[in-house]
C-alpha positions in Angstrom: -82.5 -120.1 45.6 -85.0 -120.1 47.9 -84.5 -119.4 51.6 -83.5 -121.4 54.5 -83.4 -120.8 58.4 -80.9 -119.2 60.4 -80.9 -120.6 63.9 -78.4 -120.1 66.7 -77.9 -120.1 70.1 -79.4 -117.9 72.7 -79.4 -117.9 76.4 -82.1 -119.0 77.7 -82.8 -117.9 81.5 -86.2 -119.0 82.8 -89.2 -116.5 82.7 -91.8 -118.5 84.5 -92.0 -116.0 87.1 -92.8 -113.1 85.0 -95.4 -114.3 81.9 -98.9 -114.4 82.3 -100.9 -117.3 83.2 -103.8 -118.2 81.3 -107.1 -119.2 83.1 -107.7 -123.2 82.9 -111.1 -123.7 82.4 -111.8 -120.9 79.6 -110.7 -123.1 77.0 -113.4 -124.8 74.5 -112.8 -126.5 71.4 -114.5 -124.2 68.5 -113.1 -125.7 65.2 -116.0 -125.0 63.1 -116.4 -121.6 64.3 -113.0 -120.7 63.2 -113.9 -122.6 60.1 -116.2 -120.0 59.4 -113.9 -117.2 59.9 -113.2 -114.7 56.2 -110.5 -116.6 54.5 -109.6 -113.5 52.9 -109.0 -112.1 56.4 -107.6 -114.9 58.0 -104.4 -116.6 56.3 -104.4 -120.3 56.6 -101.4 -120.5 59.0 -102.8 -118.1 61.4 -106.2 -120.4 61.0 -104.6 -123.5 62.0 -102.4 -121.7 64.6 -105.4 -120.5 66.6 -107.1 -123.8 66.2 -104.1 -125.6 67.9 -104.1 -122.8 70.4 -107.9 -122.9 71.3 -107.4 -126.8 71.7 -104.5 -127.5 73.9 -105.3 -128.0 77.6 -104.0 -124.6 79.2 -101.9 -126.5 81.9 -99.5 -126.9 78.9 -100.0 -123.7 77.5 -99.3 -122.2 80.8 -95.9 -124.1 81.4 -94.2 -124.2 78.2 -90.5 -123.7 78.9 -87.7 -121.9 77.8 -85.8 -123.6 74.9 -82.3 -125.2 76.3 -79.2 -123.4 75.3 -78.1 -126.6 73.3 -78.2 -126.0 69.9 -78.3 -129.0 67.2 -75.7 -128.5 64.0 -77.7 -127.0 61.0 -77.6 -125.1 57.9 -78.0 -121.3 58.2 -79.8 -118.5 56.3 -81.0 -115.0 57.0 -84.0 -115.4 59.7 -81.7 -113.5 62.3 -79.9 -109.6 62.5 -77.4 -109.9 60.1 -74.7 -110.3 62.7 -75.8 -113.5 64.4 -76.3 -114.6 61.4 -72.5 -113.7 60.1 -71.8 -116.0 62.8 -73.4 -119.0 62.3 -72.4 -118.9 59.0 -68.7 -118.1 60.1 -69.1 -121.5 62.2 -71.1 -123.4 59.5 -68.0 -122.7 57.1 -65.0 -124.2 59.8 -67.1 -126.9 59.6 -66.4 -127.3 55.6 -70.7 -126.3 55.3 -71.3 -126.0 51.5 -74.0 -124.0 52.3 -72.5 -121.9 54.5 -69.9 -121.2 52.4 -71.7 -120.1 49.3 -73.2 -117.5 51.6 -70.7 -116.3 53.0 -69.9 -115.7 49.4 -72.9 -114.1 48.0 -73.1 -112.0 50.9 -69.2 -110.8 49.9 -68.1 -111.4 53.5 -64.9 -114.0 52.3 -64.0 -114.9 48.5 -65.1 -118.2 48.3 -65.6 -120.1 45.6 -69.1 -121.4 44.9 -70.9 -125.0 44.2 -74.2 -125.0 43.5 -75.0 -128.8 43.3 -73.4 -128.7 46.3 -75.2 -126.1 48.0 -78.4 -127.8 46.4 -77.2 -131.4 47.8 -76.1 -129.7 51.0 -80.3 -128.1 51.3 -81.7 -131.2 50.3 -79.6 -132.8 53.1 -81.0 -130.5 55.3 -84.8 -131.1 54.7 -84.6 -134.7 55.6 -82.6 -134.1 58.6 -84.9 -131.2 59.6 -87.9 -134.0 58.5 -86.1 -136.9 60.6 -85.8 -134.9 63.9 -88.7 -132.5 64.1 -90.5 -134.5 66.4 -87.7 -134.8 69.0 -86.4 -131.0 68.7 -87.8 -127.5 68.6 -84.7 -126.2 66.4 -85.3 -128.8 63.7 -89.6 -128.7 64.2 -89.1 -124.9 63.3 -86.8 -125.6 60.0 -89.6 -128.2 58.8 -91.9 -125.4 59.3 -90.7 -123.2 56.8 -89.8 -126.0 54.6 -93.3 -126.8 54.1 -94.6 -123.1 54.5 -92.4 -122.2 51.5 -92.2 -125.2 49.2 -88.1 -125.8 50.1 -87.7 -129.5 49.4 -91.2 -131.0 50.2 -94.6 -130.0 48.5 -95.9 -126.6 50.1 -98.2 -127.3 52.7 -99.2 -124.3 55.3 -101.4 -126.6 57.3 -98.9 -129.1 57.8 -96.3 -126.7 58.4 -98.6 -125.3 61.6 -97.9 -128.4 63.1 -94.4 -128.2 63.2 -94.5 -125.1 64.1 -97.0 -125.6 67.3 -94.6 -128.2 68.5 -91.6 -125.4 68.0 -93.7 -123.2 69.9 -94.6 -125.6 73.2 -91.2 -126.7 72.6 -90.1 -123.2 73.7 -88.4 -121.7 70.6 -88.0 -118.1 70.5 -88.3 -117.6 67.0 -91.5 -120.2 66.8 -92.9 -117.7 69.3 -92.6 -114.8 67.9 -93.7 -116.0 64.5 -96.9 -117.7 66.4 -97.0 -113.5 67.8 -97.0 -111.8 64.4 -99.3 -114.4 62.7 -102.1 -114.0 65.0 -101.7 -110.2 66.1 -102.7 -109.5 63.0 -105.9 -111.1 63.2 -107.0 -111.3 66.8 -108.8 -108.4 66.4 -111.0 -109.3 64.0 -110.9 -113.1 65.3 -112.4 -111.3 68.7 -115.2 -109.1 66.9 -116.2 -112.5 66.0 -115.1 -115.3 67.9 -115.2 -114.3 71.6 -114.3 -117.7 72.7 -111.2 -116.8 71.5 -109.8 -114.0 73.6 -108.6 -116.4 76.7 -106.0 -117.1 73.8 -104.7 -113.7 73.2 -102.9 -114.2 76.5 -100.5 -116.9 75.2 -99.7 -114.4 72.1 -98.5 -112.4 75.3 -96.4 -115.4 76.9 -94.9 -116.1 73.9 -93.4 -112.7 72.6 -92.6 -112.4 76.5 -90.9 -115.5 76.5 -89.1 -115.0 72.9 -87.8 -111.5 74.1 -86.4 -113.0 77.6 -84.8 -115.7 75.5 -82.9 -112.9 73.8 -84.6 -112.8 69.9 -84.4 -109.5 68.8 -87.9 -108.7 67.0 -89.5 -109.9 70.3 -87.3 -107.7 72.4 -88.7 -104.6 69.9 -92.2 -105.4 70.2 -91.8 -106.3 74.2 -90.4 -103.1 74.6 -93.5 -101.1 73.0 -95.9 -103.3 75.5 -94.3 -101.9 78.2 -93.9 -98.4 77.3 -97.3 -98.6 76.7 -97.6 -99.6 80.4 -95.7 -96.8 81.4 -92.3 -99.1 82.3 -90.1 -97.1 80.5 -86.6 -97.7 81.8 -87.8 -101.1 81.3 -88.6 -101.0 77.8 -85.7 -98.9 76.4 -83.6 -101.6 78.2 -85.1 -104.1 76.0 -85.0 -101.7 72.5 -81.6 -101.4 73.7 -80.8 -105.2 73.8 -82.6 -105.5 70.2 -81.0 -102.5 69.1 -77.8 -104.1 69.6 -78.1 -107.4 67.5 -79.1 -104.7 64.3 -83.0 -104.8 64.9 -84.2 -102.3 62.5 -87.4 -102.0 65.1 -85.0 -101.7 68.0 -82.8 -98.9 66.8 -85.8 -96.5 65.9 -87.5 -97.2 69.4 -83.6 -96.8 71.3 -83.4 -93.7 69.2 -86.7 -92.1 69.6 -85.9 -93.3 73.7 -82.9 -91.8 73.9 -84.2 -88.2 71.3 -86.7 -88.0 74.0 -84.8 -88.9 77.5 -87.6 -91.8 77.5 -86.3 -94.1 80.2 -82.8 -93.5 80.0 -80.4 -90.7 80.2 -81.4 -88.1 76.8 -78.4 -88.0 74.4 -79.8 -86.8 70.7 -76.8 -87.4 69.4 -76.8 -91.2 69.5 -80.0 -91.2 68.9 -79.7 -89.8 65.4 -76.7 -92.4 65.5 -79.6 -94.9 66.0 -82.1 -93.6 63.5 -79.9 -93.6 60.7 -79.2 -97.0 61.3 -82.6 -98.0 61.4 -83.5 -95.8 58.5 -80.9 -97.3 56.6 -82.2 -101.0 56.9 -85.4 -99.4 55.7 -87.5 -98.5 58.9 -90.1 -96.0 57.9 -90.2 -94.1 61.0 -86.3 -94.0 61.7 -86.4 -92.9 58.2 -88.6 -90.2 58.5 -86.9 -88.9 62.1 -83.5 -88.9 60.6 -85.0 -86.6 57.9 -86.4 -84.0 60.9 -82.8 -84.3 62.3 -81.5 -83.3 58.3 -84.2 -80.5 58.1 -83.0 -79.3 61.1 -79.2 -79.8 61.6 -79.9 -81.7 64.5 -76.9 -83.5 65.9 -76.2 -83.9 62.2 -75.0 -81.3 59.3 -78.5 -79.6 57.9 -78.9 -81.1 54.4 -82.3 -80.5 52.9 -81.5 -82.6 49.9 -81.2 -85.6 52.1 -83.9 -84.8 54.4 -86.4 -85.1 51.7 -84.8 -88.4 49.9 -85.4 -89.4 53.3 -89.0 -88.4 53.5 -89.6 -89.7 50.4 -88.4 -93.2 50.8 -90.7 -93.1 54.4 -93.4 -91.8 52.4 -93.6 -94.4 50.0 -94.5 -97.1 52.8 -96.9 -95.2 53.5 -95.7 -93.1 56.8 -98.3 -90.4 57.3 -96.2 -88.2 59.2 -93.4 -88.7 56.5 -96.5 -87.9 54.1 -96.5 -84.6 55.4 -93.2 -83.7 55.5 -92.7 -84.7 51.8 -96.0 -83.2 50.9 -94.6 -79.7 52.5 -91.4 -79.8 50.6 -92.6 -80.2 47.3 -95.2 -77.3 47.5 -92.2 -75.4 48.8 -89.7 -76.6 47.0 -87.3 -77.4 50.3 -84.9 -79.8 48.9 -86.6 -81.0 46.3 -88.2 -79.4 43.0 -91.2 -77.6 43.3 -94.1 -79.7 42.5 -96.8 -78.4 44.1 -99.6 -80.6 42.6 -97.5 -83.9 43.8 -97.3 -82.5 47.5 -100.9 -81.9 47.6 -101.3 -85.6 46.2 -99.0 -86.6 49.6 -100.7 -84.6 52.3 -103.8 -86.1 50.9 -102.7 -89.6 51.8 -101.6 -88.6 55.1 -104.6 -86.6 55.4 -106.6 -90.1 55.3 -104.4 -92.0 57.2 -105.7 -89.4 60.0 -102.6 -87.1 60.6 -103.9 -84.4 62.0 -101.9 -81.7 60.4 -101.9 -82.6 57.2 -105.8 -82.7 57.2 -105.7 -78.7 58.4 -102.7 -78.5 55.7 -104.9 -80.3 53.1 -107.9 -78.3 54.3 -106.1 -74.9 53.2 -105.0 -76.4 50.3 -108.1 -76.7 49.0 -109.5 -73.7 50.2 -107.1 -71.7 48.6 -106.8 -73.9 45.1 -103.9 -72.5 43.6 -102.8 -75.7 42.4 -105.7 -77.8 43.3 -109.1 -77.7 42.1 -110.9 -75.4 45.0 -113.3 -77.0 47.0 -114.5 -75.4 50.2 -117.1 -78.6 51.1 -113.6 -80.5 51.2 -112.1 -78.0 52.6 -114.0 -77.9 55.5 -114.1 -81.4 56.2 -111.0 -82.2 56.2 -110.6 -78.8 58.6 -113.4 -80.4 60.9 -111.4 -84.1 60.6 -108.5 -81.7 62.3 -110.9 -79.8 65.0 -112.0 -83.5 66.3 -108.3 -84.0 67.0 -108.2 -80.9 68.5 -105.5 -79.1 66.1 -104.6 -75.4 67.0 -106.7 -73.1 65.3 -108.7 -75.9 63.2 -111.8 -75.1 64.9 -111.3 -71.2 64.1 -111.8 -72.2 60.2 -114.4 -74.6 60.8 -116.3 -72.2 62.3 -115.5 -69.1 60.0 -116.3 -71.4 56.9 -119.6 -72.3 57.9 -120.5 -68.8 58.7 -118.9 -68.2 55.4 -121.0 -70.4 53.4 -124.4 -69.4 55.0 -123.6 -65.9 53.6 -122.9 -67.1 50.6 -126.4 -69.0 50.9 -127.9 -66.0 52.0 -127.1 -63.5 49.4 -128.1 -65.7 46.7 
């Protein structure tokens, strides 16, 4: 069955002292140029997102409120940390909620017994009461949203669903915000490169995930925090990977824990920190999972279990994790924890080799200089030793420089 929103209450303290303002006259309306953006770039909700956003006069944009604590009666599903969203459900189902009962239910929490034409009336219920208020409140505006983004009781629609979501967002809904944050962030960039009237509108992206982490929404608070660490405010941000942390943010536990591995803003305590990461790593956080698997290699705050360390490294390699890459790569051409396989672990510290990690190119590099399980290939070799010099890896530029002079005596004497 397809999914639904979870929405609850937050509080909602004001933040109009502390989020940007953006300028008022550096608005223009550019439809057709962001007509003409790469569709396969640009998805169609962030499309129609930044057309709304480009369009609206900034006096509104600059003075969109906080959404009020008042929360109307809905249906639930999984949009939230698992437990605000045990909850709402918890409420939904006092209140005899079909849907919230048959939740409750697949998610094992209480043995209830299930009804699926209910369930499917109670959903169907919910789209026209979502449909029949969204122009009056942000909570039910957002709900329509997905409803149309998805296809759940109405004909999917993504353009239609932007609107809904744009008045969820002026509205003042945290969650609207923080979507309307992740749809374009993804996109600005390029959006920028070519579209500059658009980069007054970046700094709404910034009052909203501001806005959505004061309003206490979890994601927000994760991805707030890592603006401000940026800046240098660390007490500030660990506070807020704290807060996000808390409610079961995947995001907010590896940032706490790498905060509190480090001594980054609060007081250093490694072993909550592993606490932290194998939290995070366990909701499937690439980077929590690879630093859990450093604390495993190591013993630290944890008992040493190489095993575990690389099923750890693996699963953070899979996604992709360069760093994870490495670490993988290394154990199977040792065979530390894992079976020997050195061909595979040169396959992994290739791909983090080209992801840019900087000791896995000088790994890779030697690797293929020495070609005991790799074809040789000193051209390679040195390249991906000079990719590691640029970076300024210890000794990278040593065997940069020795392989050149290497290869002109090789040139020489034949």
């Amino acid at each position: 069955m397809k999914r639904f929103i979870l929405l609850c209450g937050l509080a909602m303290p004001c933040v109009a002292s502390v989020v940007h303002r953006v300028p008022s006259n550096e608005f223009s309306s550019i439809d057709s140029k962001l007509e003409s953006l790469d569709k396969k770039i640009v998805t169609p909700l962030a499309l129609a997102l930044m057309t709304k956003c480009v369009n609206t006069p900034p006096d509104i944009l600059n003075n969109v409120p906080p959404l009020s604590d008042k929360e109307p009666s809905t249906a639930a599903n999984g949009w939230l940390p698992s437990n605000i969203r045990e909850r709402v459900l918890r409420d939904g189902a006092s209140r005899g909620d079909q849907y919230c009962l048959r939740q409750l239910a697949r998610s094992g929490t209480d043995s209830l017994p299930l009804d699926e034409n209910e369930a499917a009336k109670n959903m169907a219920d919910a789209v026209i009461l979502y449909r029949s208020n969204a122009e009056v409140h942000p909570y039910y505006a957002l709900n329509f949203a997905y409803c149309l983004l998805f296809g759940i009781g109405v004909p999917q629609d993504a353009l239609s669903a932007a609107t809904y979501f744009w008045k969820a967002i002026l509205g003042g809904h945290p969650i609207a915000q923080y979507v309307f944050y992740k749809s374009i962030d993804q996109h600005y960039k390029y959006c920028s490169s070519q579209l500059p009237e658009f980069d007054p509108a970046i700094n709404f992206l910034l009052i909203c995930v501001e806005q959505s982490a004061h309003q206490g929404y979890a994601p927000a608070q994760s991805v707030q925090g890592n603006r401000l660490r940026e800046e240098g405010r660390y007490t500030e941000a660990a506070e807020l990977f704290k807060r996000s942390a808390e409610q079961g943010d995947k995001k907010g536990q590896s940032s706490y824990g790498g905060c509190l591995f480090q001594g980054e803003g609060v007081e250093k305590d490694k072993k909550l920190a592993v606490h932290y990461f194998k939290l995070s790593a366990d909701q499937g956080d690439a980077e929590a999972q690879c630093n859990y698997g450093i604390c495993l290699d190591a013993g630290e705050q944890v008992a040493k279990d190489l095993v575990k360390a690389a099923s750890y490294f693996r699963l953070a390699a899979d996604q992709g994790h360069p760093r994870a890459q490495f670490f993988y790569g290394h154990a199977l051409i040792t065979g530390r924890g894992v079976i020997k396989d050195p061909t595979l672990g040169a396959d992994f510290l290739k791909r983090s080799a080209d992801q840019g990690y900087a000791e896995s190119q000088f790994t890779y590099g030697a690797v293929l200089l020495i070609g005991e399980d790799v074809e040789p290939d000193i051209n390679e070799a040195l390249r991906y030793y000079g990719l590691a010099a640029y970076q300024k890896y210890p000794c990278a530029m040593e065997y940069v420089v020795m392989l050149i002079i290497l290869m002109m005596r090789a040139r020489g004497a034949a």
